[in-house]
N, C-alpha and C positions, 0 to 999 in steps of 0.2 A: 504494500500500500504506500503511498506517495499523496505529500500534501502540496497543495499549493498557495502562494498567498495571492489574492486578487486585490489590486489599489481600483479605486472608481472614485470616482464624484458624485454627489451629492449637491441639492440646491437647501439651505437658509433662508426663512426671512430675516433678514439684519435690523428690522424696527424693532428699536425697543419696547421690550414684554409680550410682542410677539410670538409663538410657538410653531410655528406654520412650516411645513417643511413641504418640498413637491411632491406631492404623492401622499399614502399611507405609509406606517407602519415607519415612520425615521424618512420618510422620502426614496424616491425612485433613482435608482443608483443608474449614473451613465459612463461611459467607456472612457468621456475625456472634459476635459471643463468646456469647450467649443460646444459641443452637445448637447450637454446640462444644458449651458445658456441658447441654444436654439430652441429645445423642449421647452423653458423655462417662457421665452416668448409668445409661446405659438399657444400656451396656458395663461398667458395675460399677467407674467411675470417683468417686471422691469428691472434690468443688469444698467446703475448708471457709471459713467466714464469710470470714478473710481473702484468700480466691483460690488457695491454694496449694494444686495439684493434686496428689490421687496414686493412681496406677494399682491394680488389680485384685490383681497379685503383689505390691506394698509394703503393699498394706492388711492382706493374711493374713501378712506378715514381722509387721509393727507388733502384728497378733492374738497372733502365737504367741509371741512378745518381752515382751507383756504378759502371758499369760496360760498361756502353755507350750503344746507341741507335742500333737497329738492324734497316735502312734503307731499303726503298724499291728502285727499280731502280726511279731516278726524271722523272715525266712523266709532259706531259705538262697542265695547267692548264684550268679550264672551263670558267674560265673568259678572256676576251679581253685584257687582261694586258702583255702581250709578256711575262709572269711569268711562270717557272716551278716550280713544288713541290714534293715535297717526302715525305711518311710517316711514322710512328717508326712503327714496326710493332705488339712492346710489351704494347708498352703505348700511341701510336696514335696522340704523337707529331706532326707537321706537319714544314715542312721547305719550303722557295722560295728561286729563285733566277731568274733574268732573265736570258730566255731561250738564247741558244748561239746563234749568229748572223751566219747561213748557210750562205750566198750571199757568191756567187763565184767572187774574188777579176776580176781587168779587167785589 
């Protein structure tokens, strides 16, 4: 029996607190960094000049962070809570608020 060792690449998201790797299970391992980073794009990854990767969900945080939330209309919630919610439509934010009080004054 004979072992061998196998080197590959791996893709990181480098935002911090981020956990995100390509793929499941530690991320989807490639033959060479050129690879990684062509898989990496064609998944809606961005490799910028200096190397520092980051994933698909940090790139629409980083959108919305810059540029504000694209809301949907507040609709009302599934729970019993008289709460409405809305959600970002780019990065899946989620907001409440209680629903307005309709009751027709007397």
């Amino acid at each position: 029996m004979s072992a061998t060792t196998h080197t590959c690449i791996s893709i990181d998201c480098d935002t911090p607190g981020c956990d995100t790797s390509a793929g499941e299970d530690g991320g989807i391992h490639f033959p060479s960094a050129a690879i990684a980073r062509a898989s990496g794009a064609l998944d809606g990854w961005h490799t910028a000049p200096d190397g520092v990767h980051t994933c698909p969900d940090c790139l629409l945080a980083e959108q919305c962070q810059a540029h504000g939330h694209r809301w949907s209309d507040w609709y009302p919630s599934w729970s019993p809570t008289g709460r409405q919610q809305r959600l970002c439509h780019d990065c899946g934010t989620r907001e409440a608020q209680p629903e307005p009080d309709t009751t027709p004054e007397r």
